[in-house]
C-alpha positions as a printed NumPy array, in Angstrom:
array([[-38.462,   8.326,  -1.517],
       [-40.91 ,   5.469,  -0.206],
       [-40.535,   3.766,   2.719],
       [-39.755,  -0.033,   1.454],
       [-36.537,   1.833,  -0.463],
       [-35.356,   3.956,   2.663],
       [-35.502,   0.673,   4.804],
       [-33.768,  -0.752,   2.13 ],
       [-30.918,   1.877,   2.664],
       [-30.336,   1.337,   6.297],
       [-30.116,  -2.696,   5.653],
       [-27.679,  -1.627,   3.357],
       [-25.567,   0.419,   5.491],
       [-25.756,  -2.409,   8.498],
       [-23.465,  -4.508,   6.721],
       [-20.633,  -2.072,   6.636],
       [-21.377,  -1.297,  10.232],
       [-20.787,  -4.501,  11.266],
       [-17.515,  -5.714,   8.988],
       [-16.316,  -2.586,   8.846],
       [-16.351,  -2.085,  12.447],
       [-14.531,  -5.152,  12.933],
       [-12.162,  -3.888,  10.675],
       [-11.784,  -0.782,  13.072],
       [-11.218,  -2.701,  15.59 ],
       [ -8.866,  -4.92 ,  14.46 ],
       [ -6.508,  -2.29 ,  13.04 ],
       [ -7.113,   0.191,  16.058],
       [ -7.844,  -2.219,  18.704],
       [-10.067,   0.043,  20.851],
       [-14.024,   0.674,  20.733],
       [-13.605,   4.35 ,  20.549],
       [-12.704,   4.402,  17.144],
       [-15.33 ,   1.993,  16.253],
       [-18.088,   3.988,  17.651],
       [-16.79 ,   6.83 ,  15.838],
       [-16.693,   4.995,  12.494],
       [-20.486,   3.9  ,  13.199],
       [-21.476,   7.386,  14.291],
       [-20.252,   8.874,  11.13 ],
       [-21.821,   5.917,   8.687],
       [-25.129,   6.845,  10.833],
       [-24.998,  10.618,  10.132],
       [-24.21 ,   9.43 ,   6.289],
       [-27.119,   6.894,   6.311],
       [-29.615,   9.613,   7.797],
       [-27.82 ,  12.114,   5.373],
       [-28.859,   9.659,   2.07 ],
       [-32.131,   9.035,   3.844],
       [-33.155,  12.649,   3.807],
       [-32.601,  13.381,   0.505]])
């Protein structure tokens, strides 16, 4: 995989980080849980990257 597609990948995955972690934090109401849901879309992200 070339470079222009993996940085491609990670723009993709910053919009879910950021309306999904309002999302979080709306329904939980606490930043723990939204760091969790970014740390696990970030372990998925590197996960696609790698491959």
């Amino acid at each position: 995989m070339d470079i222009p597609r993996k940085l491609g990948i990670l723009i993709y995955t910053a919009v879910p980080a950021i309306v999904g972690g309002g999302i979080v934090y709306h329904f939980f109401g606490s930043y723990l849980q939204v760091g969790i849901f970014e740390v696990l879309l970030f372990i998925a992200a590197l996960g696609i990257i790698r491959n």
